[in-house]
Structures are given as C-alpha cells and as structure tokens.
C-alpha positions in Angstrom: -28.2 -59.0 -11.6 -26.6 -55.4 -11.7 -27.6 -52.6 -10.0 -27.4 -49.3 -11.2 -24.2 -46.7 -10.6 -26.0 -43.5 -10.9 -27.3 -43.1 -7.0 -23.6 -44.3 -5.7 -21.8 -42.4 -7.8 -24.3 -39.1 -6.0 -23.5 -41.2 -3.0 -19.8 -41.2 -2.7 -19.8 -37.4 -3.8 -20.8 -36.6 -0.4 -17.1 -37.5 0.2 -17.8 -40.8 2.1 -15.2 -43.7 2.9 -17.4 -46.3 3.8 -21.2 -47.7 3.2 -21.9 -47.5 6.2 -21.5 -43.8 7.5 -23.6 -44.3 10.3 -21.5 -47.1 12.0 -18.0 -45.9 10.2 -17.6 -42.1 10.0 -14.1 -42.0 9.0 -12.9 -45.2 7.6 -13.2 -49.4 8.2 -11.3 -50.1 11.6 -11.7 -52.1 14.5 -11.9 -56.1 14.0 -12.1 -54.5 10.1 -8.7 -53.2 10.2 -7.0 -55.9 11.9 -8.6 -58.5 9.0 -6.8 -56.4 6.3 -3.9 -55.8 8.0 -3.4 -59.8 8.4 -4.2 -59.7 4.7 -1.3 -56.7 3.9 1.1 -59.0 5.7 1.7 -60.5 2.5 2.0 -58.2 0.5 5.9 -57.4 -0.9 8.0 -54.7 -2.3 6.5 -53.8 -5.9 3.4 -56.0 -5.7 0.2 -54.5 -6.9 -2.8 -54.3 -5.1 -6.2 -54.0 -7.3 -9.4 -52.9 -4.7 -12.5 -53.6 -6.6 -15.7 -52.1 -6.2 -13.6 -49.6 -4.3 -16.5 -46.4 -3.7 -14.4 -44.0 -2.6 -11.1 -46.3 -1.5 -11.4 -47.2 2.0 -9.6 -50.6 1.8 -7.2 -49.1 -0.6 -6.5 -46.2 2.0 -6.4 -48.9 4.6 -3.5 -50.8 2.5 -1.6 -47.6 1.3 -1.2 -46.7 4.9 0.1 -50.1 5.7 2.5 -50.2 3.0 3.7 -46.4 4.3 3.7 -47.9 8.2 6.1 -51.2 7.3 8.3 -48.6 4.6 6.7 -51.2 1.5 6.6 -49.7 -1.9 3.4 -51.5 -3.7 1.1 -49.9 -6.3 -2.6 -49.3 -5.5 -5.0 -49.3 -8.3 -9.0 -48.8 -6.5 -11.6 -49.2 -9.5 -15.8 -48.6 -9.4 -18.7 -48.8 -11.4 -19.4 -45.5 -9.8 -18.3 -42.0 -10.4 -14.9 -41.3 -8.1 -13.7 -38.1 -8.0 -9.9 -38.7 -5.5 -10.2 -34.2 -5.2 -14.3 -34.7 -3.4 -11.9 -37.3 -1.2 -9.1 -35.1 -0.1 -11.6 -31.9 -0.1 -13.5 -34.3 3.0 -10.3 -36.0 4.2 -7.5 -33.5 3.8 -4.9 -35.3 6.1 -5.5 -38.5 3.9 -4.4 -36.6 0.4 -0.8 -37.8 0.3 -2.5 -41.1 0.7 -5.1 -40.6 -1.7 -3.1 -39.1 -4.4 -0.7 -42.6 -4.1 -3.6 -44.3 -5.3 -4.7 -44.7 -8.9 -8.3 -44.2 -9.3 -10.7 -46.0 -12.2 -14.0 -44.5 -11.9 -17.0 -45.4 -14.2 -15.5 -48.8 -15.1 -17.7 -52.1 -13.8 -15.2 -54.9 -12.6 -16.2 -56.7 -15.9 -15.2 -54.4 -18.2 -11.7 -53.3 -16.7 -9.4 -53.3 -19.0 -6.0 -54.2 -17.3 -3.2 -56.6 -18.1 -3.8 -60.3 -17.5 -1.5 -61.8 -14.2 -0.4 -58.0 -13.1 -2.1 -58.3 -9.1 -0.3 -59.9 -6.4 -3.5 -59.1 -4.2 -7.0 -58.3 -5.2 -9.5 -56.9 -2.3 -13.0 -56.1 -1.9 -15.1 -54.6 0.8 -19.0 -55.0 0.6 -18.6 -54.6 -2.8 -18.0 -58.0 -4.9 -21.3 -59.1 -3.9 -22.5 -56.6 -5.8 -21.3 -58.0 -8.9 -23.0 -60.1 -11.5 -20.7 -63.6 -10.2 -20.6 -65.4 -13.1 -19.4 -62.5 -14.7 -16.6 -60.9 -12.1 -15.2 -63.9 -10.8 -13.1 -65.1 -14.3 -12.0 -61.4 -14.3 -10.7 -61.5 -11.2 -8.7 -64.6 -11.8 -7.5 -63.4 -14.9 -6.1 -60.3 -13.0 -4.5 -62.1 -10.2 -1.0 -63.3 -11.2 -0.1 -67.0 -9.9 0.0 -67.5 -6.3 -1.6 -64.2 -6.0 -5.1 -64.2 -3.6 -8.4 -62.3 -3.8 -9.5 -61.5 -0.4 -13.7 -60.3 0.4 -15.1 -59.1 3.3 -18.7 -59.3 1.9 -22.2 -58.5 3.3 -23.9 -61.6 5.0 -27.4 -62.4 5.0 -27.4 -63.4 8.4 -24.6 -60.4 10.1 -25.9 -57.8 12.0 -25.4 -55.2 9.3 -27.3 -56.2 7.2 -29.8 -56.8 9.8 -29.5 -53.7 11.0 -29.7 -51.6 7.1 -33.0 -53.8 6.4 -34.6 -52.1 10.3 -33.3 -49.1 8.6 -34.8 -49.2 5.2 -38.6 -49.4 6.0 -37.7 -45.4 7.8 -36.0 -44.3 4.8 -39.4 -45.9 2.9 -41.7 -43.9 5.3 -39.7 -40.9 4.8 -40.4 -40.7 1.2 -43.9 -41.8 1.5 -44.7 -38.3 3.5 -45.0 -36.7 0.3 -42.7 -33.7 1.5 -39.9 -34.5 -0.8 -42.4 -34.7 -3.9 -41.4 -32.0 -6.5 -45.4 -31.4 -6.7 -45.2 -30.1 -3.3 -42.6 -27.5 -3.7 -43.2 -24.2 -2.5 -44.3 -21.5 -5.3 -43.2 -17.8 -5.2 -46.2 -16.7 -3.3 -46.8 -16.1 0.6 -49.9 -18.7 0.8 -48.0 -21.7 -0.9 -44.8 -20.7 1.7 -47.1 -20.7 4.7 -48.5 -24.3 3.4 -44.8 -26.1 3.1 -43.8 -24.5 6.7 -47.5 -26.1 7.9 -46.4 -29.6 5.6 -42.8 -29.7 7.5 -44.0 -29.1 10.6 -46.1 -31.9 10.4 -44.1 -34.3 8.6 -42.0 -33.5 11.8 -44.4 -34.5 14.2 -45.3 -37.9 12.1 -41.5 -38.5 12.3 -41.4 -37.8 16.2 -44.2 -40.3 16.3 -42.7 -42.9 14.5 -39.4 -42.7 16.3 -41.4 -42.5 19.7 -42.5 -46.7 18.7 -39.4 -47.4 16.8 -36.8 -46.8 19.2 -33.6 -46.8 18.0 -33.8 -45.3 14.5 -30.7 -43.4 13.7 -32.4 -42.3 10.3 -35.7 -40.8 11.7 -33.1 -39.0 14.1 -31.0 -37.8 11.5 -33.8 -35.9 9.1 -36.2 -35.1 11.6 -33.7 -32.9 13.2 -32.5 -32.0 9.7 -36.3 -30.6 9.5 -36.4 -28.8 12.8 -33.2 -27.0 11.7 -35.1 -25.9 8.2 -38.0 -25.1 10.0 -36.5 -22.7 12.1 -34.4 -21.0 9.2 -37.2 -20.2 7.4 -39.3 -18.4 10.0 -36.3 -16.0 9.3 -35.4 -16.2 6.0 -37.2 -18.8 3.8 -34.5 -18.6 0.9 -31.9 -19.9 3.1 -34.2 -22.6 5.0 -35.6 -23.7 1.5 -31.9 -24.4 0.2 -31.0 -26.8 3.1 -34.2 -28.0 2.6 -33.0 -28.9 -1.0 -29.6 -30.4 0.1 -31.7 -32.8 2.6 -34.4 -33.6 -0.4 -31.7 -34.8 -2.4 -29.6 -36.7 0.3 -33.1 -38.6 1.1 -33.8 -39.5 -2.3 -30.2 -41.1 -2.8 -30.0 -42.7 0.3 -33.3 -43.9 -0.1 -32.4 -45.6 -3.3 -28.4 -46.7 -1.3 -30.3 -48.2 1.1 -32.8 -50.4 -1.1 -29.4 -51.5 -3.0 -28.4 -53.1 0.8 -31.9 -54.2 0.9 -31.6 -56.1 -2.9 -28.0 -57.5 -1.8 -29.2 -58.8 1.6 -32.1 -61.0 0.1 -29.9 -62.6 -2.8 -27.2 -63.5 -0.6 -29.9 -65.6 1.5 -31.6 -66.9 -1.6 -27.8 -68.1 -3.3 -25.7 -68.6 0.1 -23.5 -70.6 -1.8 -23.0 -67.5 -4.2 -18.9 -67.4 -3.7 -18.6 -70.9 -5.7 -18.4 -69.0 -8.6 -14.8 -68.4 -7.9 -14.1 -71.8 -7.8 -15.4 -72.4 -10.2 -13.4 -69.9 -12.3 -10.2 -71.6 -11.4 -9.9 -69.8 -7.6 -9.1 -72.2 -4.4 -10.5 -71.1 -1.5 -8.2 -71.2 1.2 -10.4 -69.4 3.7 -14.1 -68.5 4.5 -14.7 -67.2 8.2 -17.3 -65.1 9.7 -15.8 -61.9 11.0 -17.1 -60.6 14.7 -17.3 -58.1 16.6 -16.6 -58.7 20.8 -20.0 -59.4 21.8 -19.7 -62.5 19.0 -22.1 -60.5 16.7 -21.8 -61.7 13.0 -20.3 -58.4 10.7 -19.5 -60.1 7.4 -18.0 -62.9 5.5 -14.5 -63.1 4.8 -12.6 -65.2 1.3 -10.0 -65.6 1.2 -8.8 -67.5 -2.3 -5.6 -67.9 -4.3 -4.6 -68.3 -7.8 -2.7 -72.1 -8.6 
C-alpha cells in the first residue's frame, strides 16, 4: 500500500510542523519531546541523523535544537515523499530558520527510493510517518542506511491511541462538509447578481446545517473551524463579494486537502488494526528490536507506539 504525495505535499505548504495542527500548533512537545530527547541522548559529535517521512521536519527541528542545546555538532538530513519547500518553513516559523537552514532537505523522494550511501546514519527517526510506508519495502532500506550499532527509532500512529481515535470522530465532519455541495466547482458563483445572491443564500445555509450538526456532535473542532470560516465569508461579501469570494477560495481548497489528509489518517488507522504485528518487518530485515512501549499522556491515555531497533 502507498498513498499518494500530491494532497501532503498541498498540505505541508500551509507551513505546518506537525500532522496534527489541531493538537500541536507549533511543534511535537510534551511527553513527545521528552521521548526524542531520551532518543538524542545518544547521539555523538559528527553522527548523522536521517528523519524519514519528515513533512515539514518537526523531529528533525526537535533534534537540531538538541544538538545546539548540549553544543553537539551532528548532520540532519529530513527526507519526504512530499513536496518540502525549508523557505514556506522559515516564511511560518521565522525564529526556527537558523535551525531549519542546518537541516538538509530531500523533498519528492519516497523512503524507498533514496538514494544515500549504505551504513552513513548513526540514528534514523520517524514520526507518524513510517507507517505510512509500504513495510516490506522501507524496512531493508532503512537497515541498509543505518551503520552498525546504529538504531531506528518510530513513534507511529496506533490503532488503538486516542489520536487516532480522535482523527477517525473527525473524519466523518470533514466527509459531511464536502457532501454540502458548497465546495463543488458546479456551484460557483457566475458574473451575474442572481447567481451571487444564490451562493450568499447556499452559504448561509450550509452555515446553519453546520450549526446543526455541531449542536449534536459536541466537540467538533472541524465544524468549529469552517463554519466560522463561512460566517467570516459571509459577512465580507455583503460588502464586497470579490474579497469574500477569494477567502472563500482559500477555505475551498484547504477543505478539499484536508479532506483527502484526513482519509489518509483514516486508511492508516484501519491497516494498523488489520496487521498489528506490521513492525515485524524490521525484524525481519535484519533489525533487533530493543524496545516497543506505548507512549501516554498524564491521564494514561494511549498517544502512539514507540520502536525502538538497532542494527547488529
């Protein structure tokens, strides 16, 4: 199983660090950061660190600032499938571009197909991202990468962790979203008063089907999210319908994407319960896994898996 680049590589263009914007604005912390930072304890001066599956480098942000916080000189190398563009990065994050400009970005390049020298990582990480992978297919790359003695680490997406739990509650909103029909291009306004009147009457009551929903959902962070997206537009163009129909564009296209982000999470969620013994495949590679925990937050609530596995 792969799935597709195209909508992530629209996704981390927004400027995101994370998958999970709604629960981690600016970058992985918390019980997050503390994992990795366990994980950077072993790292020495002139190792190399490979993030795979990287989006826009949060977990090689998270390691560059280690590094610069125990005075270690390592090299960072982040790679995706998806488009990354390190200026859309520091345009969002401009106190993290010394940072960002320490790391080497590989953009448009699946984990399969990079093309690196054999044995050159001392560490190899991967945030929500490996499971994304076709196994049988990552996991001898990744070995081939590592040098000896050298670990690949995974916090991955568990079937059973509240985040995915919580993106599948999320993804039947983002479905009912697109099934108003609003965001159709048939349904576009034309350059005439009578077809403007009709898309004002279409968002105002798309907005009231979304205040119903969220009314027996509720807490629904994405019906919150573009229903007052859609009062904004609504209001603009009363006033001027140029400028309310342009944000209206932005929010089409943000809906679409995350739409199609979010039935990725779904995808992910249901083969991890259907294979749940899916990180063998490093084992069998030629990986020993040294470690498998569940990583919680302080209420005991189930986040993600963590691997831990080194290279004989």
């Amino acid at each position: 199983m792969v799935l597709s680049s195209e909508h992530w590589s629209r996704y981390w263009r927004q400027g995101h660090l994370t998958s999970l914007p709604y629960r981690f604005e600016k970058n992985y912390d918390a019980e997050f950061e503390v994992f990795w930072h366990d994980q950077f304890n072993r790292l020495s001066a002139g190792d190399h660190v490979l993030d795979v599956c990287s989006g826009n480098g949060s977990i090689a942000l998270l390691a560059a600032r280690y590094a610069q916080t125990k005075s270690t000189a390592v090299q960072i190398t982040a790679s995706d499938a998806a488009n990354i563009d390190p200026a859309v990065i520091v345009a969002k994050h401009p106190k993290e571009q010394a940072l960002i400009e320490s790391i080497e970005f590989i953009g448009n390049t699946r984990l399969e197909a990079l093309d690196l020298a054999p044995g050159q990582f001392q560490l190899i990480t991967s945030q929500f991202g490996i499971e994304y992978t076709d196994w049988g297919r990552s996991s001898p790359v990744i070995y081939e990468l590592l040098s000896p003695g050298g670990h690949f680490v995974s916090v991955s997406h568990a079937f059973d962790s509240i985040i995915v739990q919580q993106m599948g509650a999320q993804h039947p909103d983002y479905v009912f979203l697109v099934s108003l029909g609003l965001f159709d291009d048939d349904c576009l306004p034309l350059d005439n008063p009578l077809s403007r009147r009709e898309f004002v009457f279409r968002i105002d009551e798309a907005i009231d089907q979304i205040h119903q929903r969220f009314s027996s959902r509720g807490q629904a962070p994405v019906l919150a999210q573009y229903g007052q997206e859609l009062e904004q537009i609504l209001e603009t163009l009363v006033t001027d319908f140029a400028a309310g129909f342009e944000h209206f564009q932005r929010i089409k296209r943000s809906l679409i994407n995350n739409y199609e982000v979010s039935a990725d999470f779904n995808s992910v969620g249901a083969r991890l319960a259907a294979q749940r013994n899916w990180s063998d495949a490093f084992v069998t590679a030629g990986l020993q896994l040294v470690a498998h925990e569940s990583l919680t937050d302080p209420d005991q609530l189930k986040l993600a898996d963590t691997f831990v596995f080194m290279k004989p």
